[in-house]
C-alpha positions as semicolon CSV with decimal commas, in nm:
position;residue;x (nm);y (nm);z (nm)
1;X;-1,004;5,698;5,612
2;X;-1,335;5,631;5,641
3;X;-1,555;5,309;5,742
4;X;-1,751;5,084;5,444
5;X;-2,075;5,039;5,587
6;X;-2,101;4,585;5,545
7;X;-2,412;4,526;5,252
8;X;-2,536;4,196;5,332
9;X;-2,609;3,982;4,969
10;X;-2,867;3,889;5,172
11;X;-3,095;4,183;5,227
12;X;-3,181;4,457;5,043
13;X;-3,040;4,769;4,995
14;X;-3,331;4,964;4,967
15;X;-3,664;4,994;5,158
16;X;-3,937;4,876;4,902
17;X;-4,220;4,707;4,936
18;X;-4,423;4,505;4,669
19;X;-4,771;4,523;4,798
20;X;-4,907;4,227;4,564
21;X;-4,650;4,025;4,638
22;X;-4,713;4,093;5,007
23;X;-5,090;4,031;4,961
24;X;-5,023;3,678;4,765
25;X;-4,795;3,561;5,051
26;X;-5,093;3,663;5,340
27;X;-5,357;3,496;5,151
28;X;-5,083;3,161;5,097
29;X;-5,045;3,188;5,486
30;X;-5,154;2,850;5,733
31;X;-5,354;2,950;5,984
32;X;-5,174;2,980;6,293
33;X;-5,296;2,687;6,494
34;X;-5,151;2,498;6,195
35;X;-4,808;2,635;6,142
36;X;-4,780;2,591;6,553
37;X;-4,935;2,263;6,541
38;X;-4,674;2,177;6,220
39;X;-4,390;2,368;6,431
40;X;-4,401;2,119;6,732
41;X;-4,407;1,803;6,490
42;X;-4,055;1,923;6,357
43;X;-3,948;1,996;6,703
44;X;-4,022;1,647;6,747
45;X;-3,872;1,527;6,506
46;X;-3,580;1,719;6,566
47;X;-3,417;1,462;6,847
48;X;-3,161;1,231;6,667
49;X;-3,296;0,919;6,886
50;X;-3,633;0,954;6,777
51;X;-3,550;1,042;6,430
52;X;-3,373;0,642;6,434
53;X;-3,696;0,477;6,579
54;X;-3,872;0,689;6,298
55;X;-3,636;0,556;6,036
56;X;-3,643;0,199;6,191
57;X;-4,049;0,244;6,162
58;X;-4,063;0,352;5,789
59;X;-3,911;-0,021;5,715
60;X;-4,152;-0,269;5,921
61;X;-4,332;-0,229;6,262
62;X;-4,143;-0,325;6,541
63;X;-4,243;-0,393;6,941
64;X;-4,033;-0,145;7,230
65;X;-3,764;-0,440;7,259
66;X;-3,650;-0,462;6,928
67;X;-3,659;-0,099;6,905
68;X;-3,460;-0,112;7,234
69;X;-3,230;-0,337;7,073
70;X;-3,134;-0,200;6,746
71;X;-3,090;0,155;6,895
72;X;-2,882;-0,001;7,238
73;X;-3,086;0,217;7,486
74;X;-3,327;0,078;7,730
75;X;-3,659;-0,029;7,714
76;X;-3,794;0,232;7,957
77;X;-3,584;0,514;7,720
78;X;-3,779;0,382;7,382
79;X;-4,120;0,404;7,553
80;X;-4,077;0,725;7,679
81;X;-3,969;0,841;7,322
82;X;-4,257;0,625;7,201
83;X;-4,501;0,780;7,404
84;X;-4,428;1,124;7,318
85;X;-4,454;1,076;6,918
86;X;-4,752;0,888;7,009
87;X;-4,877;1,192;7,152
88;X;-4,802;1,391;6,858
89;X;-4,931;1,125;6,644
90;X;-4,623;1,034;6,469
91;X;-4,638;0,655;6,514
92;X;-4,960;0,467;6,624
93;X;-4,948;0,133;6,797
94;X;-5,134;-0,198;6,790
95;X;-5,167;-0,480;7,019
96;X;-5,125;-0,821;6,966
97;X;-5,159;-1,077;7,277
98;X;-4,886;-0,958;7,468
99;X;-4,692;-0,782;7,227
100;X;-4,770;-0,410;7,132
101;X;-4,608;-0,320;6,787
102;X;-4,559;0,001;6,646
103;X;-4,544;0,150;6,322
104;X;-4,538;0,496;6,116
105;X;-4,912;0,657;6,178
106;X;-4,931;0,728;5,829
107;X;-4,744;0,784;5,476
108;X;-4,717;1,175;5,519
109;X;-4,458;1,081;5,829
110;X;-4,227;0,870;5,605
111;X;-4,273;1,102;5,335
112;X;-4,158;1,389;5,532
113;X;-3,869;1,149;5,666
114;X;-3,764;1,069;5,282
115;X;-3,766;1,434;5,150
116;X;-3,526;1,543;5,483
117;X;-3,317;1,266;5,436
118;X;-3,318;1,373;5,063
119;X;-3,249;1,740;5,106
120;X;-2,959;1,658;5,389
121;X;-2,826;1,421;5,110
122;X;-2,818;1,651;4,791
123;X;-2,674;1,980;5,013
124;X;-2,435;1,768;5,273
125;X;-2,332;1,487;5,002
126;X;-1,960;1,461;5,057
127;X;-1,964;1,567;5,419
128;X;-2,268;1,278;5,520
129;X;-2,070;1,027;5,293
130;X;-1,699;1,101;5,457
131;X;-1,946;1,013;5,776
132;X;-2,147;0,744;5,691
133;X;-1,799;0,560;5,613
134;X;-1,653;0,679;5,924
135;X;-1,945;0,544;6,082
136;X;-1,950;0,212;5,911
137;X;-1,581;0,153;5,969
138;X;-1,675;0,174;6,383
């Protein structure tokens, strides 16, 4: 009784190698700098908190309390979070009298935040709906 060797659907089962194809996809390539640079804004993006205050951004600007408000953390928490997607210039802030508002830093950031939300939606449809309901019923 032998053993059946496990063929992934995923892989191939042969060694070949399209050279063209190879060369099209090198020349496609970012430069690195960019992919890293593009690589820490997801990773930023990747925290569930600052994924709200993004969300909550993409609507209207807001200041840190009402930010602090709708999300139930503390003010200290949101400017911390604020201050690091600041840094990565994912939101930009303005000042007015004593007030500092915030808002998205540009369109590319809500359009990013519209085609995840968007792809989560179409692949996870039942499963985020059972959710959102669950959620809403809280």
């Amino acid at each position: 009784m032998g053993i059946e060797p496990v063929v992934s659907s995923e892989a191939c089962q042969v060694h070949a190698i399209d050279l063209e194809r190879v060369r099209r996809a090198a020349r496609s390539m970012p430069p690195e700098a960019a992919l890293h640079h593009l690589a820490e804004t997801f990773a930023m993006m990747g925290d569930p908190t600052r994924l709200k205050i993004l969300h909550a951004l993409s609507t209207e600007e807001l200041c840190v309390c009402d930010l602090a408000a709708l999300l139930g953390l503390s003010v200290s928490a949101i400017s911390h979070q604020l201050r690091l997607l600041r840094g990565m210039r994912l939101v930009k802030s303005r000042r007015e009298g004593r007030l500092v508002y915030y808002s998205l830093d540009d369109h590319h950031i809500e359009t990013l935040m519209a085609q995840g939300m968007e792809h989560v939606f179409d692949r996870e449809a039942p499963a985020v709906a059972i959710a959102a309901a669950h959620d809403h019923e809280r």
